[in-house]
Steps between C-alpha positions, in 0.01 A plus 500: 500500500208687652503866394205573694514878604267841578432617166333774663771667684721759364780347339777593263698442188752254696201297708365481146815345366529303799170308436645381169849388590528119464172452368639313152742263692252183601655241352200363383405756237755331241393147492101639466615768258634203264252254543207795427679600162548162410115440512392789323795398220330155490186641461574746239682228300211292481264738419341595823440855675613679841159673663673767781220608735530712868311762663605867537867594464523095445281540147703785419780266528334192313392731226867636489669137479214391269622774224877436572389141309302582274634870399902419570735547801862562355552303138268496159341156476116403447216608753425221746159411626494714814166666608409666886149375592469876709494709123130425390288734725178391308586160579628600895151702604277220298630194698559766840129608451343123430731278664663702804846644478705131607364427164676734294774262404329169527258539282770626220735180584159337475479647145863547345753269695573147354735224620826610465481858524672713773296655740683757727305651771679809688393587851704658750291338818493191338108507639334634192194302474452587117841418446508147713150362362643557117840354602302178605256516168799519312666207656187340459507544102848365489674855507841550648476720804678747621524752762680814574423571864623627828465499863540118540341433206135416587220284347618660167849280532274210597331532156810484328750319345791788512476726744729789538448637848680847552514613863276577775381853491353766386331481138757717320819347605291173405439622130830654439632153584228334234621762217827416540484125466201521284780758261751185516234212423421717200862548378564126610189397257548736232931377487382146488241565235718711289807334544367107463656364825 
């Protein structure tokens, strides 16, 4: 559904709302919602990590997602291995300043992702070029990919093996889509875990 409107004309509460309606119905949210969780519960089972990684209000969201795992979402149970690659602003302006910004998250799947960890890269374009070229390194190193992307999906979906594509629009209705499935993967994962099944 294209939600493609003038963000910079006056507009109320119920244009606001109106933006929003619908935006949680695409049927195909559920089938990449269950196949996501299920890779990060195989990969937490056998020992590997999930590396979350976006730009802007997307790191904000990786960063949030990566301490839902590692801190806890709703139940008591161990920490799992969840880390956002955005955190380390030593490590962010070092690579930035000698390698160029695209190679802000490369060069740390280059460093700290192994074959059969979970790499989630959130972009709400799906164009991020950081985002893309570390979703193909990752691949690359025998990572499972996934992305959490919008507008169509982009070169970002190309680089992965899940990709949850939330609508076409404007960057916000984009994230608040990626929190919200993000929110369930993490329940899904942390049920599963906790639970055995």
């Amino acid at each position: 559904m294209d939600r493609t409107v003038d963000v910079k004309g006056r507009r109320g509460f119920d244009e606001l709302m109106a933006d929003r309606r619908g935006i949680y119905d695409a049927p195909h949210y559920r089938e990449q919602v269950e196949a996501i969780a299920d890779a990060m519960v195989k990969a937490l089972r056998r020992g590997n990590k999930i590396l979350w990684m976006g730009n802007g209000g997307s790191a904000a969201e990786a960063q949030h997602m990566a301490a839902e795992l590692s801190g806890r979402f709703l139940r008591d149970r161990p920490g799992l291995y969840s880390e956002a690659l955005s955190v380390n602003t030593s490590t962010l302006t070092a690579i930035g300043n000698d390698f160029g910004y695209d190679a802000v998250f490369v060069r740390q799947i280059e460093a700290f992702a192994r074959a059969g960890d979970v790499v989630v890269g959130m972009t709400t374009s799906g164009t991020s070029k950081n985002i893309v070229l570390a979703l193909q390194e990752a691949r690359k190193r025998g990572a499972v990919t996934v992305a959490f992307t919008g507008n169509g999906g982009g070169p970002a979906a190309g680089a992965a093996d899940f990709a949850l594509i939330g609508p076409n629009g404007y960057s916000a209705l984009v994230q608040e889509v990626h929190q919200t499935f993000a929110h369930v993967v993490c329940d899904l994962v942390e049920q599963r875990i906790v639970f055995e099944f």
